[in-house]
Backbone bond lengths (Angstrom), bond angles and torsions (degrees), N, CA, C in turn:
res aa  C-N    CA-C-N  psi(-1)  N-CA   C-N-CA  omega(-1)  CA-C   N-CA-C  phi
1 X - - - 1.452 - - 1.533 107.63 -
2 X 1.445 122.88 135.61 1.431 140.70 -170.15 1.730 87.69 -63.24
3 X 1.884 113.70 169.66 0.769 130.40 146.16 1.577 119.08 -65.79
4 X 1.173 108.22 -20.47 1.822 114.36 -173.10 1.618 99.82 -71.64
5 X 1.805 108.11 -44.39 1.594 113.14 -140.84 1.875 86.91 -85.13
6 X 1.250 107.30 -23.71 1.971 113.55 -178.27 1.691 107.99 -71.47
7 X 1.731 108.67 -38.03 1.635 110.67 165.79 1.562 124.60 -66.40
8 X 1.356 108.18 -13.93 1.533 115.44 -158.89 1.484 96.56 -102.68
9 X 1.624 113.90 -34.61 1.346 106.00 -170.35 1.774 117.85 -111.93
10 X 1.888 100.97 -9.19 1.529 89.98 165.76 1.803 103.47 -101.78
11 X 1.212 115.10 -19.21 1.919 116.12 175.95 1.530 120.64 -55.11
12 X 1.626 75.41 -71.17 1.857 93.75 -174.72 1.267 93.66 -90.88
13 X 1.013 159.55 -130.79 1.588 144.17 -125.02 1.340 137.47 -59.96
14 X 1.832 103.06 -15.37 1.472 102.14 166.82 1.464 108.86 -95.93
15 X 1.447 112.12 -34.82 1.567 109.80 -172.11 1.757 107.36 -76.90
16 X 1.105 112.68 -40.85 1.620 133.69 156.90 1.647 95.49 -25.79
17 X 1.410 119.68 -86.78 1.550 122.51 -139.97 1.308 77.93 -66.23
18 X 1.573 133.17 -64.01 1.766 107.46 -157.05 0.950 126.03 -37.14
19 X 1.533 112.96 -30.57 2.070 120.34 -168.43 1.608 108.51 -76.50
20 X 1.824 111.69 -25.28 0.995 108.72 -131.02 2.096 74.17 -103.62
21 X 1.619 107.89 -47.41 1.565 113.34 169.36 1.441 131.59 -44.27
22 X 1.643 90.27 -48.75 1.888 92.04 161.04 1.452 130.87 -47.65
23 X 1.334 93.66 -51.71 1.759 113.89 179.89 2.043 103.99 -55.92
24 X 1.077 94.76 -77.68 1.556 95.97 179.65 1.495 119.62 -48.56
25 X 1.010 129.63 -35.68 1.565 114.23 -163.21 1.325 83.14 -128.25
26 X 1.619 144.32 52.69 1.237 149.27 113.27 1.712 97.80 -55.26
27 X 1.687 76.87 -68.27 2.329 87.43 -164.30 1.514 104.47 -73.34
28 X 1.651 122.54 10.29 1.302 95.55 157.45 1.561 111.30 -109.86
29 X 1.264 118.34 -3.65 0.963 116.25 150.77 0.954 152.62 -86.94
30 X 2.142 123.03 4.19 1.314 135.65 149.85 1.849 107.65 -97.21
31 X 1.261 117.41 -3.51 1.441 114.64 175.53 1.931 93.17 -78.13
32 X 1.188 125.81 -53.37 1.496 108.27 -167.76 1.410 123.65 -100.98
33 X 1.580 101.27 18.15 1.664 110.20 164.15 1.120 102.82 -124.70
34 X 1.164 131.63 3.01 1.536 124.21 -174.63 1.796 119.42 -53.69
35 X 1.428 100.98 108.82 1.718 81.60 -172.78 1.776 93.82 129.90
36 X 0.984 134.84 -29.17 1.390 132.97 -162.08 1.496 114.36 -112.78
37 X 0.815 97.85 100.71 1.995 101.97 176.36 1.143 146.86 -25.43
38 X 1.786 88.68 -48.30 2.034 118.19 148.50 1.830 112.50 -124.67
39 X 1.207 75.33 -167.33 1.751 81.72 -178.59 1.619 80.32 -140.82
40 X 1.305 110.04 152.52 1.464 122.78 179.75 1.729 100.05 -100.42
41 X 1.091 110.56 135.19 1.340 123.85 158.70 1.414 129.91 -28.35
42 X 1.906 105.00 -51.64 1.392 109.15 179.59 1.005 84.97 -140.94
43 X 1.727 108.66 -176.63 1.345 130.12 -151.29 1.481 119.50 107.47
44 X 1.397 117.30 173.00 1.317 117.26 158.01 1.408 140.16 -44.34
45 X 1.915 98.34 -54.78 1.493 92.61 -179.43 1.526 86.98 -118.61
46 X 1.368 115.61 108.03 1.355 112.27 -179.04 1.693 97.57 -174.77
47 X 1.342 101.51 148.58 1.500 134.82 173.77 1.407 118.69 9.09
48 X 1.927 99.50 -57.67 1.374 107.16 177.29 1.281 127.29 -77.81
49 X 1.522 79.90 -20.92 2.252 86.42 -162.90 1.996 85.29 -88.33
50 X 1.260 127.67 -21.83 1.364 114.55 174.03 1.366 123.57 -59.94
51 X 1.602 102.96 -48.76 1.407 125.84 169.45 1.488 117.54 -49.52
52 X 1.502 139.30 -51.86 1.201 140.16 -167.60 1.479 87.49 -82.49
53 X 1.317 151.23 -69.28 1.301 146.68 155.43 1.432 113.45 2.63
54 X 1.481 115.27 -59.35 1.537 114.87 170.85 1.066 124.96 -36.05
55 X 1.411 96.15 -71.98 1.597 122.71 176.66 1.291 112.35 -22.46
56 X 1.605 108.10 -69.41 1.168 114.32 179.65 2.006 116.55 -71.96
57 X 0.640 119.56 -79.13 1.408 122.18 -173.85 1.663 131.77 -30.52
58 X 1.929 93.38 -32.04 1.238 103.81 174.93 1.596 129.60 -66.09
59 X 1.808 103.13 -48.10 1.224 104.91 153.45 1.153 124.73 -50.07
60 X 1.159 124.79 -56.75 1.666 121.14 -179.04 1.444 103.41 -60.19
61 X 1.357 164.41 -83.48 1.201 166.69 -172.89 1.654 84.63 -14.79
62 X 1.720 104.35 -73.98 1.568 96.79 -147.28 1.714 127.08 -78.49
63 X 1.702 94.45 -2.14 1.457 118.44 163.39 1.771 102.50 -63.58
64 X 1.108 107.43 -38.80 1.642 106.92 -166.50 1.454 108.81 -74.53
65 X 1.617 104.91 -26.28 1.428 96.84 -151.26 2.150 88.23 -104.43
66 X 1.114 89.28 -48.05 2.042 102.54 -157.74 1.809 80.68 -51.87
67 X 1.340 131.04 -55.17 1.827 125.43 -160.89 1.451 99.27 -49.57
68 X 1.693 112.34 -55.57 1.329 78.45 173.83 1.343 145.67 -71.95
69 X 1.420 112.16 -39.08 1.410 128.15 176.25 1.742 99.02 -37.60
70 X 1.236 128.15 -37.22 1.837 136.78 -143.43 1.774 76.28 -100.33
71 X 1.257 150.24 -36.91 1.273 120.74 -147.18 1.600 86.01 -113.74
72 X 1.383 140.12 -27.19 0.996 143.98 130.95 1.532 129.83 9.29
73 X 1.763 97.58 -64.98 1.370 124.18 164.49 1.512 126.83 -68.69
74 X 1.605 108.45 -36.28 1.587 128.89 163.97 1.560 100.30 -60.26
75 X 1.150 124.48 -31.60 1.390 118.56 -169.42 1.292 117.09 -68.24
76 X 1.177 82.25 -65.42 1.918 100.88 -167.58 1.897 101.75 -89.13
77 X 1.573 96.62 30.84 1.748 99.25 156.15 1.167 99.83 53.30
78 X 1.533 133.91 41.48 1.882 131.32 -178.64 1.973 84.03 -98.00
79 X 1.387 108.68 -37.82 1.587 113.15 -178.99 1.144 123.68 -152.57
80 X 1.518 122.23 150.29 1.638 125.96 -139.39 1.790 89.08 -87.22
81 X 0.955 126.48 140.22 1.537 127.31 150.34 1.435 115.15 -28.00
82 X 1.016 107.46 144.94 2.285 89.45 178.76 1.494 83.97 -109.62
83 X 0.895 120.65 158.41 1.899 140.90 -156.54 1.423 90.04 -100.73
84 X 1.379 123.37 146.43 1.060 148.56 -167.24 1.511 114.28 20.24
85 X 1.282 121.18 179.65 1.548 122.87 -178.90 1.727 105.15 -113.28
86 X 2.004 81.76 126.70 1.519 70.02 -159.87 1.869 97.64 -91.67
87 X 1.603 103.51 -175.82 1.213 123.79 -118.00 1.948 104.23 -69.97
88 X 1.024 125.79 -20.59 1.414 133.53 -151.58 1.712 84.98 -106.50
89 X 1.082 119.78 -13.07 1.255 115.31 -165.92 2.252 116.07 -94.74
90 X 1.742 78.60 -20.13 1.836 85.21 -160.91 1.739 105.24 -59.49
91 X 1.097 111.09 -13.31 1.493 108.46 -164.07 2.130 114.98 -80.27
92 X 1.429 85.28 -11.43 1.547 105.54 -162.09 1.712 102.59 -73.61
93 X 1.642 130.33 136.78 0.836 123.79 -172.29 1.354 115.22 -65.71
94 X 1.629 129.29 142.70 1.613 134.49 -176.56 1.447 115.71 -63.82
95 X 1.312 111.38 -42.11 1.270 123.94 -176.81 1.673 121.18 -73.50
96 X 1.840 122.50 85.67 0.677 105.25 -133.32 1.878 109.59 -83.46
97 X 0.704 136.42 35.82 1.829 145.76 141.76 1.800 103.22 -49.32
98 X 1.202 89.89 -68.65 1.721 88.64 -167.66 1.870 107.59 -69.57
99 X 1.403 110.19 -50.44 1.447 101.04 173.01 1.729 111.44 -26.98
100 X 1.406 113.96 -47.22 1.876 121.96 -163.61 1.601 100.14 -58.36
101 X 1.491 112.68 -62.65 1.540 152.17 158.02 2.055 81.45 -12.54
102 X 1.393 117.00 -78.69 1.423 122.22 -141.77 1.399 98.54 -75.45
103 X 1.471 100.24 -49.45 1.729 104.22 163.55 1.416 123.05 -40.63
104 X 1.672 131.90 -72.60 1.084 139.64 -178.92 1.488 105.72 -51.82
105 X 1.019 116.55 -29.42 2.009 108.88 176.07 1.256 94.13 -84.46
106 X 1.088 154.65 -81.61 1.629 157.16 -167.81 1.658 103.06 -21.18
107 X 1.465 93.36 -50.58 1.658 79.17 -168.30 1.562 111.28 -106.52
108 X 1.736 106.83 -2.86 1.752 89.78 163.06 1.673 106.70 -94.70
109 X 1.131 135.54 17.85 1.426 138.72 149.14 1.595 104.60 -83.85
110 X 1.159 124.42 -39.73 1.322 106.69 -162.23 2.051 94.79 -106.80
111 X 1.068 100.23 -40.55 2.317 87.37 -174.76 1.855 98.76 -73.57
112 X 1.117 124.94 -48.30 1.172 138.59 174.01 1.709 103.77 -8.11
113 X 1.316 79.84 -86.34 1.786 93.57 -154.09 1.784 100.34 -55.41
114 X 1.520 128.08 -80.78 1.589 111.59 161.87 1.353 134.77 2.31
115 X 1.369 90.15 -44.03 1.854 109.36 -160.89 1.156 91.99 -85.50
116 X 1.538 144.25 -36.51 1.293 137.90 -163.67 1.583 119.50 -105.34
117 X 2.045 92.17 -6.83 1.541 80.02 -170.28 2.004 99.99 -98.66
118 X 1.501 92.98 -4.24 1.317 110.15 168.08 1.565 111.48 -75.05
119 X 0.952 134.54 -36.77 1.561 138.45 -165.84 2.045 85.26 -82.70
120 X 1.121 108.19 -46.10 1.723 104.25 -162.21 1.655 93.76 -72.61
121 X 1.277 119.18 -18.98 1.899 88.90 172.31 1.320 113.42 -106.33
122 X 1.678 102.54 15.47 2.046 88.53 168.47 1.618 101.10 -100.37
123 X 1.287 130.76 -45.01 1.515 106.64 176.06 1.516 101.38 -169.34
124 X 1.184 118.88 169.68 1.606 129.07 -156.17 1.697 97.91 -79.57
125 X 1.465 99.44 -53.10 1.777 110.10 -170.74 1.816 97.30 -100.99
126 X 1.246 100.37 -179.46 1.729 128.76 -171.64 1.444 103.13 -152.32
127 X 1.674 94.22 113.49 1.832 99.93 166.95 1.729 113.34 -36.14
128 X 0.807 137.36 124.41 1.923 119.96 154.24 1.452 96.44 10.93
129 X 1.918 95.84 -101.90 1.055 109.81 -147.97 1.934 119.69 -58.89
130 X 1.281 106.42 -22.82 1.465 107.83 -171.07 1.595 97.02 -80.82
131 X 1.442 125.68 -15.00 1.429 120.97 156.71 1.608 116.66 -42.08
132 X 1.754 84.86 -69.95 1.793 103.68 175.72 1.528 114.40 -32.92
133 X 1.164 99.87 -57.62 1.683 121.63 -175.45 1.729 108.23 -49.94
134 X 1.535 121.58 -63.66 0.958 121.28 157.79 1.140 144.36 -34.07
135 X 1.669 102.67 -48.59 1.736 102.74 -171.33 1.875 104.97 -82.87
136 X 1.581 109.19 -17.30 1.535 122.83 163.84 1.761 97.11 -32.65
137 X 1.853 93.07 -75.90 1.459 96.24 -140.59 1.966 88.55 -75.77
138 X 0.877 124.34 -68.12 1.289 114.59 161.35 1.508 122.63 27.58
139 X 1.547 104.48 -79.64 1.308 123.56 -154.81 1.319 93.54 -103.04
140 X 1.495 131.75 -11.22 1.758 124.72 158.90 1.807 106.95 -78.22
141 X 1.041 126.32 -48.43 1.603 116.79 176.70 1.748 104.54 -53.93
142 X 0.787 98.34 -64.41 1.975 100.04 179.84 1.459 91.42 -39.03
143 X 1.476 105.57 -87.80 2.035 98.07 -159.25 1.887 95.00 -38.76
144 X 1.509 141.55 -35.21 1.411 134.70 -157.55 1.643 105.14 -62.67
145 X 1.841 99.93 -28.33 1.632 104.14 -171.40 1.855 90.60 -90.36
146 X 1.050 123.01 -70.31 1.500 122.33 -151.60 1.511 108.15 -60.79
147 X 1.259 121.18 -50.68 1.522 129.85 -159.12 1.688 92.47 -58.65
148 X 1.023 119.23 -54.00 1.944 102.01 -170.77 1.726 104.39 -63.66
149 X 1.103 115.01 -33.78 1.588 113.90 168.23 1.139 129.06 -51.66
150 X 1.393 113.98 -50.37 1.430 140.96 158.50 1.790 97.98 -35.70
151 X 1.197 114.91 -68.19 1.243 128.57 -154.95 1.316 104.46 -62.84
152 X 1.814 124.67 -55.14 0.952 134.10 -175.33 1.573 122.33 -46.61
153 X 1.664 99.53 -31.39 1.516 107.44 -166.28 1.765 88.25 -95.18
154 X 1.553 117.95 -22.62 1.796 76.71 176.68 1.527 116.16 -80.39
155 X 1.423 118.93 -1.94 1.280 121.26 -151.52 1.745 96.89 -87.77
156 X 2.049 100.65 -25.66 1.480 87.15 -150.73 1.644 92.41 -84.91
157 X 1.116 114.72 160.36 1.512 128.67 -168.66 1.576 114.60 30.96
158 X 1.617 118.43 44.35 1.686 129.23 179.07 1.168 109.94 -58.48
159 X 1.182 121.86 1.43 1.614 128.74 -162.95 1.235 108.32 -105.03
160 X 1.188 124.26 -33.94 1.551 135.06 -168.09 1.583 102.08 -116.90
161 X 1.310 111.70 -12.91 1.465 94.09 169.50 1.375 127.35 -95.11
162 X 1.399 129.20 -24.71 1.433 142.66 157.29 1.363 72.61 95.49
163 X 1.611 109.34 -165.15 1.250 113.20 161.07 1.339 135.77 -97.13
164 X 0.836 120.84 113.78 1.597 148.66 -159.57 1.583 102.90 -94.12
């Protein structure tokens, strides 16, 4: 991997999504508690069911959005295609809808459950804001792991895949 393709995918898309994850799912997480003192742990609209929601949605959102933005960049020569797809990646669907789809299940089966059985032995409720606070940093480490992955796979062979 180039020095270019290590700036492009730990700068701009890993250092990128944290600024960009914090920001968003701060205000979506004081837009649909706004008003509530705690947030309950479980339930419908509560902590956990937000959290496994993450999991899933985030990948998929940023599968939809980062492929294009990343082949975008392959286009207009901002960054080189990286040559072939490398190896952990070939199995992932081309079409990138379902890639988001395969992503967001992968990792709300696999961050999910940890993530929740960790949240259930620190406490039942969540101040408001240390909700807010949470689902911030939360949903910036996730985009810190997926978004350069994301990125990597539109970059690798962007040339031959058009957009998919």
């Amino acid at each position: 991997m180039s020095p270019a393709h290590k700036r492009f995918l730990l700068l701009e898309e890993g250092v990128g999504s944290v600024v960009v994850n914090l920001v968003i799912n701060a205000a979506i997480a004081f837009l649909m508690f706004r008003g509530a003192p705690t947030v309950p742990l479980w339930g419908q609209q509560s902590v956990v069911s937000d959290t496994i929601g993450t999991t899933f949605f985030l990948p998929l959102f940023t599968t939809l959005i980062v492929t294009s933005l990343a082949r975008r960049q392959v286009s207009a020569g901002r960054v080189a295609p990286f040559a072939g797809m490398p190896l952990g990646l070939q199995w992932m669907p081309i079409h990138t809808l379902w890639r988001g789809v395969v992503l967001g299940l992968i990792t709300a089966f696999v961050i999910a459950p940890p993530t929740v059985a960790i949240l259930a032995t620190l406490s039942n409720d969540h101040s408001f804001w240390g909700f807010v606070a949470f689902k911030a940093i939360f949903a910036a480490v996730l985009g810190a792991f997926v978004t350069p992955l994301i990125a990597l796979w539109a970059i690798a062979g962007a040339s031959d895949l058009g957009d998919a």
